[in-house]
Each structure stands twice: as structure tokens, then as C-alpha cells.
N, C-alpha and C positions, 0 to 999 in steps of 0.2 A: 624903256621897255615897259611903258605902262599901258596897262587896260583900259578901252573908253568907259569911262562912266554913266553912259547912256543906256538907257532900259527902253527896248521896243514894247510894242502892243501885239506882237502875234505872239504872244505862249495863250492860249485858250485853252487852260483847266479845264473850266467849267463843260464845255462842250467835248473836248476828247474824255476825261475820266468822269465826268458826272460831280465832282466836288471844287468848290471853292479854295483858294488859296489862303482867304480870311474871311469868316463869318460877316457879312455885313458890306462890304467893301469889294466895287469893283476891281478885277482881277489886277488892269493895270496901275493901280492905286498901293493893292498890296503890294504888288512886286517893288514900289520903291519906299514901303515898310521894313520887308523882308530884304532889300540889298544894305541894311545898317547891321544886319545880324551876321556875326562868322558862318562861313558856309559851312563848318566843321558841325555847327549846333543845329542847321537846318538839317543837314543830311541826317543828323540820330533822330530828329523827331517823327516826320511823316514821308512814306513817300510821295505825299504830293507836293513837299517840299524838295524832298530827293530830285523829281523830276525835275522841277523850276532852274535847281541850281547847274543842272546839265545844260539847259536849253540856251538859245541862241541871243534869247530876248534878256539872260540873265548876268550883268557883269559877269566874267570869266577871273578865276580864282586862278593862281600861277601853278603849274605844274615843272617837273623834272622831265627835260626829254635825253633820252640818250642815246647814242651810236652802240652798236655791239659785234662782235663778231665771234661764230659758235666755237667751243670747244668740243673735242668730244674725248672719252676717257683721261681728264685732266687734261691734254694737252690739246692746241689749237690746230686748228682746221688746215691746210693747206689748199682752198680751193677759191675761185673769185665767182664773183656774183652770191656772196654768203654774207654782205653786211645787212643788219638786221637797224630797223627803228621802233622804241620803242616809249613811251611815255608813261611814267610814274605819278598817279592820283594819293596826293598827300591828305586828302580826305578819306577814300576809301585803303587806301594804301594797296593797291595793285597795281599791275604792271598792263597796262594796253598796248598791243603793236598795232604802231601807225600802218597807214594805208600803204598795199605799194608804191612806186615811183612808180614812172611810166614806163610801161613793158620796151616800147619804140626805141627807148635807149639804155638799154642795159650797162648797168654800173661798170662791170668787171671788174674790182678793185681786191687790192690783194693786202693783207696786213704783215702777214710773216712767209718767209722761201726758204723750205728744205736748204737751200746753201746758203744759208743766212741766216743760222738759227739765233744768233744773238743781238741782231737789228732787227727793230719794228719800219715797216714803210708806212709812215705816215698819214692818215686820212685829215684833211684838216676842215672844220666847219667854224660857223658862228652863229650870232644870231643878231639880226637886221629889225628896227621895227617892228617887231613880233614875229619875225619869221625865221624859221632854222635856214639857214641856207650849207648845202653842202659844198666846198672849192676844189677843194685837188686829193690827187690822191693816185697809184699806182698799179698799172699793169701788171700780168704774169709776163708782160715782156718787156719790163724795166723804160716804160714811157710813161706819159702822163693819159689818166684816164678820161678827165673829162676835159670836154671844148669847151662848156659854159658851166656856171653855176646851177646846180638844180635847187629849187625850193619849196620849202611847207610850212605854206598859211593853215595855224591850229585852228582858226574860226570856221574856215569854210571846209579843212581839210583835205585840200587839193595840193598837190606839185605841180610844179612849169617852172619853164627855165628861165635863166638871165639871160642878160647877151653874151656871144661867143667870144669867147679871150680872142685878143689880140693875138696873141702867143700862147698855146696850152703849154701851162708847168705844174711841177710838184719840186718839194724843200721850198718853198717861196715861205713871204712873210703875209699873210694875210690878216683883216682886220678892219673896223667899223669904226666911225666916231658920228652920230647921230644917226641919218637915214643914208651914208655913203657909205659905200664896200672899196676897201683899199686891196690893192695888191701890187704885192713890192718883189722883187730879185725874183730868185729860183732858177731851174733848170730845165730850159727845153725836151724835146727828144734827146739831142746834146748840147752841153754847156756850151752856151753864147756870150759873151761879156755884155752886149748890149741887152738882153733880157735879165742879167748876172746884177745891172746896175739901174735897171727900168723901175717905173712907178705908176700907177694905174689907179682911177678912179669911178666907181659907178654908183650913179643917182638913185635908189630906185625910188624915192617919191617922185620922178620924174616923172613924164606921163609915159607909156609902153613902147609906143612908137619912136620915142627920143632916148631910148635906151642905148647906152654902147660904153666902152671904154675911152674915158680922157686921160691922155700922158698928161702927167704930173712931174715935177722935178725931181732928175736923177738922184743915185747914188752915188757917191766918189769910186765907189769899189764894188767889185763883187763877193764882198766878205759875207754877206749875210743869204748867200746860197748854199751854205753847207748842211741846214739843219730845215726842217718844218719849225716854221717860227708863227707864234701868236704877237702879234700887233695889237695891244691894250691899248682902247680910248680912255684918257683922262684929262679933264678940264680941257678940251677942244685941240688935242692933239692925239699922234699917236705915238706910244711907246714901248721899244722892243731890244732885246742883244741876240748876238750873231750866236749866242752858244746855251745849251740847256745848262742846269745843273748849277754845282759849285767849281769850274772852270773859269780859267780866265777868260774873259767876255768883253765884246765891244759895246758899246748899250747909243743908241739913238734917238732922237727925240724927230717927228716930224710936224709941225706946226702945221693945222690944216688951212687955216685965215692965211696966212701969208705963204701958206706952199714954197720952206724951205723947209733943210733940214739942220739939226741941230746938236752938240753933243748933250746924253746924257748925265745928270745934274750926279756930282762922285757920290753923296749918298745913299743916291736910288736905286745906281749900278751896284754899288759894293752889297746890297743889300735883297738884290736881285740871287736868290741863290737855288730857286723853284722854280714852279709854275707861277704864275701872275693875271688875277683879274681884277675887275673893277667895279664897284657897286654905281650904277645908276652914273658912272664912268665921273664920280667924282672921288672915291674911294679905293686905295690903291689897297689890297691884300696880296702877299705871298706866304707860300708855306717851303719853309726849308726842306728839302727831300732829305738830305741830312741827318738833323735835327728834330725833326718832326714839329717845328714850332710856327706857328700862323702869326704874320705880323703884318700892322698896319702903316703904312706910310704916312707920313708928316712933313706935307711938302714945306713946309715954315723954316724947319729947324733941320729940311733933308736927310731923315733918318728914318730909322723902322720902328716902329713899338709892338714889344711881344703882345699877343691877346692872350695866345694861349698854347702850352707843348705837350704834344701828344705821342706817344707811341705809335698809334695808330695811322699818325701824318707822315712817316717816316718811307721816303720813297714814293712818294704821292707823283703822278705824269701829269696830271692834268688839273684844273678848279675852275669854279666859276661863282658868280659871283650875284646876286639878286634877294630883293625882298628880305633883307636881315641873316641872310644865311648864304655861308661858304659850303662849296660842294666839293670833294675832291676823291678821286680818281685813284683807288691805293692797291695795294698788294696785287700789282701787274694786272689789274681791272677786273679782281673778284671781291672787291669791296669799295666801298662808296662810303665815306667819311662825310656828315652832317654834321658845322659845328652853327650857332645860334648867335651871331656876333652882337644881338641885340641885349640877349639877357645878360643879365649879370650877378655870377658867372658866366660866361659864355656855357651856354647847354649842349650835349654832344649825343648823339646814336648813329648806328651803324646799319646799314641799306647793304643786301644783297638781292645782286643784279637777277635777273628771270634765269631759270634755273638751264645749267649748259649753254650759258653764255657771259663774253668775257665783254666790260667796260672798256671803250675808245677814248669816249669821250660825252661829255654829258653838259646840258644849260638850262636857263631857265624860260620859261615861255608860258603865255596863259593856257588852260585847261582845253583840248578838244571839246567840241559840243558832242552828245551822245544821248541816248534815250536808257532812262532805267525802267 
């Protein structure tokens, strides 16, 4: 999930503002002065630094993007076509909503039903290459809502779609391991065993026209239809269990090189008792919903190591994982848990979501371009 390196020659300071980005030095010269400096330290000095660090031509810094959906008078919304996107600038620290999706195919996606007041229906997304992509997710009339993936490239700021499922489902296991979108089980309009046990693969470094879904080796069962499951890439596989929480669980391993499947390793399962993501999909984090305690896996010795236990982690849906820092998802999605896995101590603060609105789900992705 890393940002190219590469600085173009169309930011022209000099000609749109009348000022120079460094006394002395052509503009494209500074800018690869200026991309050695925190973007943090450029944004308080000038705005014409401000500007550069928005722009197109300028490495992009990582931001937080997240899924939301409104509440109103504390409680949530009961209405579809209400999920909201929205991206959190860790420099300026505000909150931007992304661009609509395309009008042409309206989401409908529903999170919580009056007759269902104590299940969430599921939205489930990821992030591909740089790009959020959105997968499944649930009608007001208990179907699945979308035929294809939709997605948002942060550089150009556009959505378009993927190619169309082979089968549209929701409870599936979705999930990435480099530039491929995995999708595994789930549930038709009605439960199928052969969708229950299916495996799905899509390229999208592929070129556009070669886009589609590849069967992949089955399941043995349809165990892992019962829940919206996240499929974590690590060290070139994928790995997932059939059940949230501190439940007993089946846990999976699927080898992406040799396209089988595999059980998972008993320390990883026993240890599996959260949400679960993966830094840079070589680093396995979970956080106890429990317990509230964040810990790091050790494939060596197959175990967990605590970083760090939090009150705050307690009950956490969701996490993600990028750039030195764990994100999660807490107090039924009116608060956003930052801990700093880098420092030591691990450093910790607390993010509230854009005001009358509840967290889904949230990742990491470089910065939209924008003009200040």
C-alpha cells in the first residue's frame, strides 16, 4: 500500500501564485528538496508550501478513509442509500467527504432493521493497491446489494466499477493479498452450498478489458457463510475463521502460490479473539474485544505478544493496519482508537468520527489531491 515516489513537473507555483517554492531553485528541483521534509512541518510554514503538499505532482502522505452511516438523536438511521464516505487529513486533522459514487447505481445498502434491532448487516470493503474498494453489503429486502465491486482511486478521485460477481453475495469472506481481490463463501439471494463453498479471484493490475472473476479452489464446507468475514493477507496467503469474537472458531489458512487451502497454525487461531489486520500484510495485529489488549503475532514461536491494554480497545468491530499505526473501530463506531505501534511506548489518542455519524469501518490510503 505504498505511495510512488515519483514528483512530476506540472505544480507551477511560480505562474499560478506569483511566488517561488524556494528562493533560487527551479520549482521542479525544490519539490524534490521539499518531499525529504514531514508534510506535517511544510503545512505550518507557508501556504505555498500548503499548496505543493496537496497537489498532484507532490508524493501523497497516508490518510484515514472511512465508511459511516448517519445517526440521528443518538440512535441510528433506519434508511438505505445513507452510507456516507469520508477521509480524515492527519496533517490538518479534518474530516473531507469523498466524492459521490456514481448516481447510475445507487448503493441501497442498509446497516441496521427495526426488526433486528440487535444485528448489524454487514458492509464489507478493503483496500487494493491504493484503492478503497467497496464488496458486499445488504438490501432493505434481505438480498445482496451489489453485482460488482465499486471503487475510489484517492489520486484521481474517481469511482468505477470492478467486474460483475459471478454470483452477487453478502456474509462472504472477502480479502487481498498484493494486487488480487479474493472472495470466498457467503450467501446468495438464498443459500447455495456451491456459492457456500466457492472461491473467487480478481486481478486488477490486469489490464481493464481482462478483468473478470477466476474460480479458485473450493471449500470443504459451507462453514464460513455465517458471518461477514475479513480475509487478512500475510506473508502471501490469506487468513480468516468462520466466527467473530471470543467463540469457538474454525480458522483457515489459503496459500495464494499454490491455490490450496490449509488449516490454521493452533496459535494463531487460539489467539484470534478480535478483529485482525496486517501491516504492510507482513505483520499480523489483533485486538481482544474482550480485553481490550492489542497484540502482535509471532509466526516463529506461533503465539501473540501483548503491545499494549487498553480500556478503550474493549469491544473494538473492526482495525486496520498501515504506516506504524493500528486503527480501531470502538464504542459501537463513535470512536476511533489510534494506538502508534511504532513508538515506544506504544502512543495512543482518540478520533471522533464527523459529528452525527456512526464508524463502519475505516483504512488506510494515501491523501486525496485538493487545492488550499
Amino acid at each position: 500500500m505504498e505511495s510512488s515516489p515519483k514528483i512530476s513537473n506540472s505544480y507551477n507555483n511560480t505562474h499560478e501564485h506569483g511566488e517561488t517554492l524556494l528562493p533560487g531553485l527551479p520549482d521542479h528541483l525544490a519539490q524534490r528538496c521539499l518531499a525529504l521534509v514531514p508534510p506535517s512541518i511544510l503545512f505550518s510554514v507557508s501556504h505555498t508550501w500548503r499548496r505543493l503538499i496537496y497537489s498532484t505532482s507532490f508524493p501523497p502522505f497516508f490518510s484515514l478513509y472511512a465508511l459511516l452511516f448517519p445517526l440521528r438523536n443518538g440512535a441510528q438511521v433506519y434508511t438505505v442509500n445513507s452510507l456516507e464516505f469520508f477521509s480524515l487529513d492527519p496533517i490538518s486533522s479534518t474530516w473531507q467527504r469523498l466524492p459521490d459514487p456514481p448516481s447510475e447505481s445507487p448503493l441501497n445498502l442498509l446497516h441496521r432493521h427495526p426488526s433486528f434491532l440487535s444485528r448489524k448487516l454487514p458492509v464489507q470493503s478493503l483496500t487494493v493497491s491504493n484503492h478503497l474498494v467497496l464488496m458486499t453489503g445488504t438490501t432493505h429486502h434481505f438480498v445482496p446489494a451489489l453485482t460488482r465491486p465499486l471503487v475510489f482511486h484517492p489520486d484521481t478521485k474517481l469511482w468505477f466499477f470492478g467486474p460483475p460477481f459471478s454470483i452477487p453475495r453478502r456474509w462472504c469472506a472477502t480479502g487481498s493479498v498484493r494486487e488480487t481481490v479474493y472472495l470466498a463463501s457467503g450467501v446468495a439471494s438464498d443459500y447455495r452450498g456451491d456459492v457456500a463453498r466457492s472461491m473467487e479471484q480478481w486481478n486488477m493490475e490486469s489490464k481493464r478489458e481482462n478483468w473478470g472473476w477466476e474460480k479458485m479452489a473450493r471449500l470443504k464446507d459451507g462453514r464460513f457463510s455465517r458471518e461477514a468475514i475479513e480475509a487478512v493477507g500475510f506473508k502471501g496467503k490469506l487468513c480468516m475463521v468462520n466466527v467473530k469474537g471470543n467463540a469457538v472458531k474454525e480458522g483457515l489458512v489459503y496459500d495464494v502460490k499454490d491455490d490450496k487451502w490449509l488449516g490454521m497454525p493452533e496459535g494463531m487461531l487460539e489467539g484470534w479473539t478480535g478483529p485482525v489486520a496486517a501491516m504492510k500484510e507482513d505483520v499480523l495485529y489483533v485486538v481482544d474485544e474482550r480485553k481490550g489488549t492489542l497484540c502482535e503475532y509471532d509466526g516463529g514461536k506461533d503465539c501473540w505478544r501483548q503491545v499494549i491494554e487498553l480500556e478503550e480497545l474493549k469491544f473494538a468491530e473492526q482495525i486496520t493496519a498501515g504506516k506504524g499505526k493500528i486503527c480501531a473501530v470502538c464504542e459501537n463506531g463513535e470512536r476511533l482508537v489510534v494506538v502508534d505501534v511504532l513508538a515506544n511506548p506504544a502512543r495512543v489518542w482518540i478520533v471522533k468520527p464527523p459529528s452525527g455519524l456512526q464508524l463502519i469501518a475505516v483504512h488506510i490510503l494515501p491523501r486525496m489531491s485538493r487545492q488550499e
